[in-house]
N, C-alpha and C positions, 0 to 999 in steps of 0.2 A: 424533557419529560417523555416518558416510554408511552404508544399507544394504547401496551399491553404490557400484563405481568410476566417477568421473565417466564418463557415454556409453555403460556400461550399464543394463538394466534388463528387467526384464521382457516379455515378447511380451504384449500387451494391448491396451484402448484406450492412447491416450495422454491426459494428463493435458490442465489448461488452468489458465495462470498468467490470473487475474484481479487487474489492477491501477489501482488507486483513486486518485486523486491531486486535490489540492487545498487552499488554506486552512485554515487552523484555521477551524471554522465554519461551514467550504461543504458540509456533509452528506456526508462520506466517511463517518462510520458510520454513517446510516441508511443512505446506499447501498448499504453492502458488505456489512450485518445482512440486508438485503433480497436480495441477490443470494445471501448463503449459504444462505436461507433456499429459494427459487428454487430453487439448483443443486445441495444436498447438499454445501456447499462449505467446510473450513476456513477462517478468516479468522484473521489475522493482524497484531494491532492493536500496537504497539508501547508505545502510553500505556496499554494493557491492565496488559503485562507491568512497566509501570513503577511502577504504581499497586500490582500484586496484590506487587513486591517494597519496597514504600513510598519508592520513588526520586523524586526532585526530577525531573519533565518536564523542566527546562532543564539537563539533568545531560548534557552532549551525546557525550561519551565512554562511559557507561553506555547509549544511544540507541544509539550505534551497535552496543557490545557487543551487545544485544539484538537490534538488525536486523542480526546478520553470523550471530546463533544461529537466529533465523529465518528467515534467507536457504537454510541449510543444511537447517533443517527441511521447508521450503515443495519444495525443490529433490529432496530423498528422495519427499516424497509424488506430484512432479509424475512421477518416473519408476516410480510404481508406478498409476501413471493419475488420482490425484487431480485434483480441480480446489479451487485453492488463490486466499483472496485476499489479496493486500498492499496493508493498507490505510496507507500511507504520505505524507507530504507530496510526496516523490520529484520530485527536480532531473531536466532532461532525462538527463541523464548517468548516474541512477542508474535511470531508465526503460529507455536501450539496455540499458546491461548486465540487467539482470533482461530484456530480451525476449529478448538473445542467449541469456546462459545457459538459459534456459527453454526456448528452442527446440532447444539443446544435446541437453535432456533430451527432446526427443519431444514438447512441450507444445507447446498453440495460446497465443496469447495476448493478451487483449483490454485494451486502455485505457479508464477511462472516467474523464474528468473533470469535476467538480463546482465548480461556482461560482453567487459573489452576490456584491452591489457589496459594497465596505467598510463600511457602513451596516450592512448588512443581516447580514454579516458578525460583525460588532461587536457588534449585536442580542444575536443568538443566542450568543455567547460569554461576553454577560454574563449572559443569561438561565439556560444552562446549570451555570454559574458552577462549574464541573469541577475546572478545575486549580488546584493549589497546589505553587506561587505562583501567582497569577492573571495573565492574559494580560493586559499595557495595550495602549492603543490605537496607541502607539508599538510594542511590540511587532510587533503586527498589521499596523501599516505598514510596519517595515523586510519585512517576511515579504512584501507583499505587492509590496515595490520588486523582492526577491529571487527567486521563484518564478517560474519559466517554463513560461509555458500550453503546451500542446500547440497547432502549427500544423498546418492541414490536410495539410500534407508527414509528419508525425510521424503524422499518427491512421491517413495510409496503410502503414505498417510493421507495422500491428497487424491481429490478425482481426478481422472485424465481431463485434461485439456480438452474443450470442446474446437477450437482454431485449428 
């Protein structure tokens, strides 16, 4: 439940949606542990919420339930001046909409995206050895056929990087 009606909110700073995107692998949660740490910033990790409710990662229905409850919660705090981050794989598609709505709410909002080869990639996902099920290299692959980098037209939409 919203504290306020969308495009209301408080007279204050305004908030700042920070968002993280990349790979399984490519370092979105050191990046986004580091910048919350940085900005006094909630993070918002979805495999967090999956893990802390004993949900199967590739449960992609219960994935979304979870980033549409977070989407609403990141969205409250950004109108109350938070600075929030999404730490998500997130398709271009779900990048606009999270920069529009954000900026809806009075927020600035920055992209920052993380990458490494497939290798390297791959490395660290077995080293980490996180998920269960465990991510195969096929996996890794379709994800990495599927995921669309930010082009320098797209990183123009967004505020600069305060880091």
């Amino acid at each position: 439940m919203s504290a306020f009606k969308d495009g209301d909110g408080p007279s204050g700073p305004p908030g700042c949606l920070i968002v993280v995107c990349g790979l399984p692998g490519s370092g979105k949660t050191t990046k986004a542990r580091r910048l919350a740490a940085q900005r006094r910033a909630v993070r918002l990790d979805p495999d967090d919420w999956l893990a802390a409710l004993a949900a199967n990662i590739w449960d992609a229905a219960m994935r979304r339930r979870i980033e549409a409850l977070q989407w609403r919660v990141a969205k409250d705090l950004l109108r109350v001046g938070a600075t929030v981050i999404v730490e998500w794989g997130a398709g271009r598609s779900e990048r606009d909409a999270m920069r529009m709505e954000a900026r809806e709410c009075g927020a600035s909002v920055e992209l920052h995206y993380v990458h490494a080869t497939l290798d390297e990639l791959w490395r660290r996902i077995q080293a980490r050895n996180r998920e269960d099920p465990p991510i195969t290299r096929c996996d890794l692959e379709g994800c990495s056929r599927y995921f669309q980098v930010p082009d320098d037209a797209e990183m123009r939409l967004y505020d600069p990087p305060v880091d």
